[in-house]
N, C-alpha and C positions, 0 to 999 in steps of 0.2 A: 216556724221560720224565725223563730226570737232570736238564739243564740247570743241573751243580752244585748242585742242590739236592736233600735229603734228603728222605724222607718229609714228617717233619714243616713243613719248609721248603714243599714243596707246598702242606700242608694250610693252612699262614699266609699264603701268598701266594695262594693260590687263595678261600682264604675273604675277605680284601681286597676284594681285585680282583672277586670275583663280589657281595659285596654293592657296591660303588659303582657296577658297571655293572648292576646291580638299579633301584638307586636311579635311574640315568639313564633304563633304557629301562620304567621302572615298575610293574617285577615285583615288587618287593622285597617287597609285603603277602603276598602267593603264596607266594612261595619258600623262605625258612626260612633255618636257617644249615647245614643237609647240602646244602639246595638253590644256596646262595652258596659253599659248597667244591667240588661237582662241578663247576658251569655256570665258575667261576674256574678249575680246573683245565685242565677242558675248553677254554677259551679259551685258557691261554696255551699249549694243544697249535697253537689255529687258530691263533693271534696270528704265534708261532714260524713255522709254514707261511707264513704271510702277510706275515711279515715277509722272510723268507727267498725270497722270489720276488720280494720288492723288492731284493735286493742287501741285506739288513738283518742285524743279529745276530737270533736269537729270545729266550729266555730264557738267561741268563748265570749266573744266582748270584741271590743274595738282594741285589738291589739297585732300584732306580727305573727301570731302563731294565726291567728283568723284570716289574717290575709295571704299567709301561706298556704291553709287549707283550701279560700277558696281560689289562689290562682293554681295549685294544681288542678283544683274541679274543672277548673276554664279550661284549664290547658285540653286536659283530657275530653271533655265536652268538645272544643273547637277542632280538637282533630279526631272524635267520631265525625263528628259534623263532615266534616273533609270527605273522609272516608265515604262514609253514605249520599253526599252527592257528586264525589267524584269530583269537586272541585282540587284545580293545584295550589289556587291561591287567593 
């Protein structure tokens, strides 16, 4: 889970990234701010996978390309999530 980034680095970038892809896939009223550090977390774990089987970098450091990778993870995370329980929102 390095991706050059520390602890707290996580926690900043994962909190980001998981509320704006909150906000897109329209979780955000739900979800809280433990709930936008884990699902951001979580994502830039999927993003990195996912980017990474495109021929892509994953996560690099604290920078824009990281926090792009992981709010597509989120994004896609949050709307399997949807998906599988069927919530709209």
């Amino acid at each position: 889970m390095d991706g050059g980034l520390g602890f707290i680095g996580w926690i900043i970038l994962g909190g980001l990234a998981g509320w704006i892809a909150s906000k897109i896939a329209g979780t955000d009223k739900n979800q809280g701010l433990l709930g936008n550090i884990i699902v951001g977390i979580l994502g830039g774990l999927l993003g990195g996978f996912l980017f990474g089987l495109l021929g892509g970098a994953g996560v690099t450091g604290f920078n824009i390309w990281s926090f792009l990778v992981a709010l597509v993870g989120a994004v896609v995370l949050l709307f399997i999530w949807k998906l599988v329980t069927g919530k709209k929102s």
